[in-house]
N, C-alpha and C positions, 0 to 999 in steps of 0.2 A: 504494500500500500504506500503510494508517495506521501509526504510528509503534510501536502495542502488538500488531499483527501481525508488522511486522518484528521485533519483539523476539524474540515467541514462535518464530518460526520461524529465529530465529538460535541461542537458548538451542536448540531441539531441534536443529540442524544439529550444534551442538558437542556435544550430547550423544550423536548418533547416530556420528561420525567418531571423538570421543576427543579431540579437540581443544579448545584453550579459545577456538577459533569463529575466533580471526582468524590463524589459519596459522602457530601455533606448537605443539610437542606440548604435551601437561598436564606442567609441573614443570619444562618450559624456563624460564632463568632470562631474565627481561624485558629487553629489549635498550639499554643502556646509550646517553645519545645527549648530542651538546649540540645546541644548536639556535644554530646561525650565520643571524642575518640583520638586515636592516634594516627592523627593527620599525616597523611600523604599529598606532594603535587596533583597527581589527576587519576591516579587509582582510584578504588573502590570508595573511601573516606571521602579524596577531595570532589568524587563526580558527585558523592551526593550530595557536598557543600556546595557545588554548582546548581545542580537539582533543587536545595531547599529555596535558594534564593531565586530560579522563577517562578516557586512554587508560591515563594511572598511575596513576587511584585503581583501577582495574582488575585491577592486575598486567601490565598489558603493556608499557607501555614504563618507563624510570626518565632522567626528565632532568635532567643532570648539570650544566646552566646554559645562558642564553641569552646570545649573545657577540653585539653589536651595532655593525653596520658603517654608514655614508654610504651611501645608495642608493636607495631611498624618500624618506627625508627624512636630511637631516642628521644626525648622531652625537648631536649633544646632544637632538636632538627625537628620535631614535627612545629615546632610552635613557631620557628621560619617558614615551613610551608603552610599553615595556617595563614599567619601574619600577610606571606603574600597570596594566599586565596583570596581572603576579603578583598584585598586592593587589586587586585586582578578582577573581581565580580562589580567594583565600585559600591560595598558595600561597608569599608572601614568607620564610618561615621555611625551606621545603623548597630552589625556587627561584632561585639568584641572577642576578643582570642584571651583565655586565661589559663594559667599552665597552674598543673597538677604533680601529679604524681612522677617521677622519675624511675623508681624501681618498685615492684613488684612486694606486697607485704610481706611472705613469706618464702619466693621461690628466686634464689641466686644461680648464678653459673655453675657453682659447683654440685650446688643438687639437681641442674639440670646435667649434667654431665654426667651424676650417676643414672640417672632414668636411662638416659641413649646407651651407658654402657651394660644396664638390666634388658635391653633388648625394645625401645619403645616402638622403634620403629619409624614410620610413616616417610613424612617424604623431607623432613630434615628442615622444614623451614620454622627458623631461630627470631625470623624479627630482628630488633635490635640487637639480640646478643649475638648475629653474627657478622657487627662492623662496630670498630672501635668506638667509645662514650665520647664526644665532641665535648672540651673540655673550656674552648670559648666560641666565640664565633666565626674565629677563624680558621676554625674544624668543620665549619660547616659545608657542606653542599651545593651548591648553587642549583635552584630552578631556574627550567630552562629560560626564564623570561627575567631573570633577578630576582633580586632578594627584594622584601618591601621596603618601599623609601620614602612614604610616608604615616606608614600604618605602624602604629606602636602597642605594644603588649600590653594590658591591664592591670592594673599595680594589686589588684584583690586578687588572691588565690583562686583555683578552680573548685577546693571545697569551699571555702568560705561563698563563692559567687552557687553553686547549687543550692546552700544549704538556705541565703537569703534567699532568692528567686524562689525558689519552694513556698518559705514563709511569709512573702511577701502575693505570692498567686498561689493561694490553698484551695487546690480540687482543681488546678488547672493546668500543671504541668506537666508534660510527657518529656520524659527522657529517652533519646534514642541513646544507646550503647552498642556504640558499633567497635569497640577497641578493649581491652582487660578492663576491670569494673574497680581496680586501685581507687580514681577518685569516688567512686558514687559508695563504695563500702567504709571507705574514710568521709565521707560526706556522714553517710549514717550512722557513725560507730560516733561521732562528733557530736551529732544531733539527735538523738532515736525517734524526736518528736515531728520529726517532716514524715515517720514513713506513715501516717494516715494522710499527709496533704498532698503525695506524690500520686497526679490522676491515675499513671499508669508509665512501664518502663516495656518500651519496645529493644529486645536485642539482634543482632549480628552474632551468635555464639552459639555452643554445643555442636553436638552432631548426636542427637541420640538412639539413632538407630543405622546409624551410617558408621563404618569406619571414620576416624579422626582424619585430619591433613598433619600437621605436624610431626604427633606419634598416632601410631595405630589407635589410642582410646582415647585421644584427644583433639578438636579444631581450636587453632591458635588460639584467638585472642581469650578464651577459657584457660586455656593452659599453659598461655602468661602470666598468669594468678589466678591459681586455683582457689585457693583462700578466699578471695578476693567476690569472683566468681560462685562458690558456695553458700557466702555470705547473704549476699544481694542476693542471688534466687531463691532463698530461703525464709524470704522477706515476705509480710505479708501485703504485697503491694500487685494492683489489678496489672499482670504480664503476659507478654506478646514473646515466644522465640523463634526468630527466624534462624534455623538450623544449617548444618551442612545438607541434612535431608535432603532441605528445598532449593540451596544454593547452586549445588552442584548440578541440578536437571535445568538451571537455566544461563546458557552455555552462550559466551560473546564469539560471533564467528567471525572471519574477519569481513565476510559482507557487511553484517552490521557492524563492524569498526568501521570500515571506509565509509559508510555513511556518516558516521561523526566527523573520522579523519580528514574525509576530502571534501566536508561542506560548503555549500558556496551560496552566500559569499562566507569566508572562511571567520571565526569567532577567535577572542583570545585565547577562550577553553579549548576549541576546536584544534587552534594550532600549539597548543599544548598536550593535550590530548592525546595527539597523532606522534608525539615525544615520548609517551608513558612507553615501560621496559613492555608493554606487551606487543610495541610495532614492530620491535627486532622481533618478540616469536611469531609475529605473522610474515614479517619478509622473509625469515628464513625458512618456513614451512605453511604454506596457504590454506593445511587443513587443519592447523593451532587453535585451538580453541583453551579458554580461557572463565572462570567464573567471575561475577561482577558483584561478589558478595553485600556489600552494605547496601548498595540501591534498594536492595528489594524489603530496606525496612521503614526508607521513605513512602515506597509505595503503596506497602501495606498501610501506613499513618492518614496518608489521605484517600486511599479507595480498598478498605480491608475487603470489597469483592473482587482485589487482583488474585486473594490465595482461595485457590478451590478446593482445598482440599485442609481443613482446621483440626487438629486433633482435642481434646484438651489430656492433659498428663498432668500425673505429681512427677517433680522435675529435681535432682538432686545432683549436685557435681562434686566427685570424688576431690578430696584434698589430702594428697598424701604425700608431703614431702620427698622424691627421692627413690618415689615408685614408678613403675613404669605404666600404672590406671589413674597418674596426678593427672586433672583436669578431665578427666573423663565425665558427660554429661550422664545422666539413666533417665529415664523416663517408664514411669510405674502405673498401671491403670489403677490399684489401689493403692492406697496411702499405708508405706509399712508403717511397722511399729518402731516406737522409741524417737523418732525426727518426726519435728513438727512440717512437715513439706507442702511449698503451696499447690493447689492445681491451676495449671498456666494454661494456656495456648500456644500451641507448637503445632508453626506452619508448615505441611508436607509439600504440598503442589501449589504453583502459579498459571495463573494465564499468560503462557510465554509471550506469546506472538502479541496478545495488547499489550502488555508491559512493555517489550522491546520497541514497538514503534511510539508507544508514551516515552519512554527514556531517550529512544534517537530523536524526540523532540525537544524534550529540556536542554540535551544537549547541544542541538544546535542552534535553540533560539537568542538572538543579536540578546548581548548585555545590557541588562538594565539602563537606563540613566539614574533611573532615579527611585527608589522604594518609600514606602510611609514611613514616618517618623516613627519611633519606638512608642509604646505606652504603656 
């Protein structure tokens, strides 16, 4: 479907339902969110930083800040490519970037070192810990567009800025968690009195009936902090998890990259985008494919009829120092004994094909000028 078809036939969808097209009534007020994670340039983290924000010149969502964890990359390195997200989207003013957590509550190098030599498995990806801790800024990385040069970092910490924002919007915030749950578990353990005002916590995490990615019983950003991760799901707070389950069956081909990649007329996202490490595996192999993990918990946020297929589960993530089942998600149809476990939502299946042509439109729709003021 081209890009000016699906328009039309989404603008007539919303006008024929009453709806403003993506599964909110007309005059619902836009759903409040920060965005927890371990910011990447235009991977999965930064496309849905790109994504939220035309999601708010919109009226559909209002993002209340991005709080930035160790997980991807290092703290100081995500929180440069945060910093130039927003000034790349032209949303520094509205936007702010506040930094968190650095390491991990309970899980270091050397107790990951013993899991990998118990036999963890999986396909080895370390995140941060497998490129040196950027010790100023002169460690850092360059995106490929620069560094931000006029966007500056948030002087309030990433828990202090959830635990306000909570208590200041009670019964109306959503937290997306799309990166280890370090800050939102230290947000809690700080506070224990936001978790009845927290509306609901959508994740990027688990794999509970799927082999892991990282180690055979665990998907990354869980088992960057397991602890962390056990903590928070244990919570008794209204939860959405989007899994390896559902991640993995919705698969970036590079048709649908080159539709981002070689948009025209071409966008600042676009031509960064077409820079992320997945264009060398599409130049070197045409049949690469690739998962687009966090997207798919924006799109649940504003059209929860993208997942067709909703489980509900009592939901529990192993936390075992040093083990080779640390970060392993389970998912139980009855509540054992002895753990208080909540029952969540755990999304299995998506509607590929409208999702994907929804997402090749965020992503190549022209940059804002200009968003609503904060309120």
């Amino acid at each position: 479907m081209q890009r000016r078809d699906w328009l039309l036939s989404a603008l007539s969808a919303a006008a024929l339902t009453g709806c403003a097209g993506m599964g909110r009534t007309t005059g619902a007020a836009a759903p409040k969110v920060i965005i927890d994670s371990d910011y990447n340039t235009m991977s999965d983290d930064g496309q849905l930083g790109a994504m939220a924000v035309q999601l708010q010149a919109q009226g559909l969502v209002q993002v209340m800040g991005i709080t930035v964890v160790s997980g991807n990359k290092w703290l100081r390195q995500g929180v440069a490519e945060a910093l130039m997200s927003v000034e790349r989207l032209g949303v520094s003013e509205r936007i702010g970037v506040y930094s968190g957590a650095n390491y991990a509550l309970n899980h270091d190098y050397a107790t990951i070192q013993a899991e990998l030599k118990a036999g963890a498995g999986g396909d080895g990806y370390l995140g941060a810990w497998k490129t040196p801790e950027p010790k100023s800024d002169a460690d850092l990385v360059r995106p490929p567009d620069g560094f931000a040069a006029r966007t500056r970092l948030q002087p309030q910490g990433a828990v202090e800025f959830i635990v306000q924002t909570v208590k200041a919007n009670p019964g109306e915030i959503t937290i997306l968690a799309i990166g280890p749950l370090t800050n939102i578990a230290l947000a809690i353990r700080q506070s224990p009195e936001i978790v009845p005002l927290i509306k609901q916590i959508i994740y990027m995490g688990g794999a509970v009936h799927v082999p892991g990615n990282t180690t055979k019983a665990a998907e990354f950003n869980w088992w960057f902090d397991p602890e962390a991760a056990q903590f928070v799901v244990r919570q008794p707070i209204p939860q959405v998890v989007i899994p390896l389950d559902v991640t993995n069956t919705v698969q970036l081909t590079r048709a649908t990259y080159e539709r981002i990649a070689n948009a025209n007329p071409p966008t600042a996202v676009t031509r960064v985008y077409g820079q992320e490490w997945f264009s060398r595996a599409f130049a070197r192999n045409p049949n690469y494919t690739s998962n687009i993990w966090d997207t798919l918990v924006i799109a649940y946020l504003v059209d929860p009829s993208f997942a067709t297929q909703v489980d509900q589960e009592y939901l529990d993530v192993i936390a075992k120092p040093g083990d080779p089942q640390n970060g392993r998600s389970v998912g139980y149809a009855q509540a054992p004994q002895g753990v208080a476990l909540q029952k969540v939502k755990v999304v299995k299946r998506f509607d590929n094909a409208r999702f994907l042509d929804w997402y090749v439109d965020l992503m190549t729709r022209p940059v804002p000028v200009a968003l609503p003021p904060a309120r």
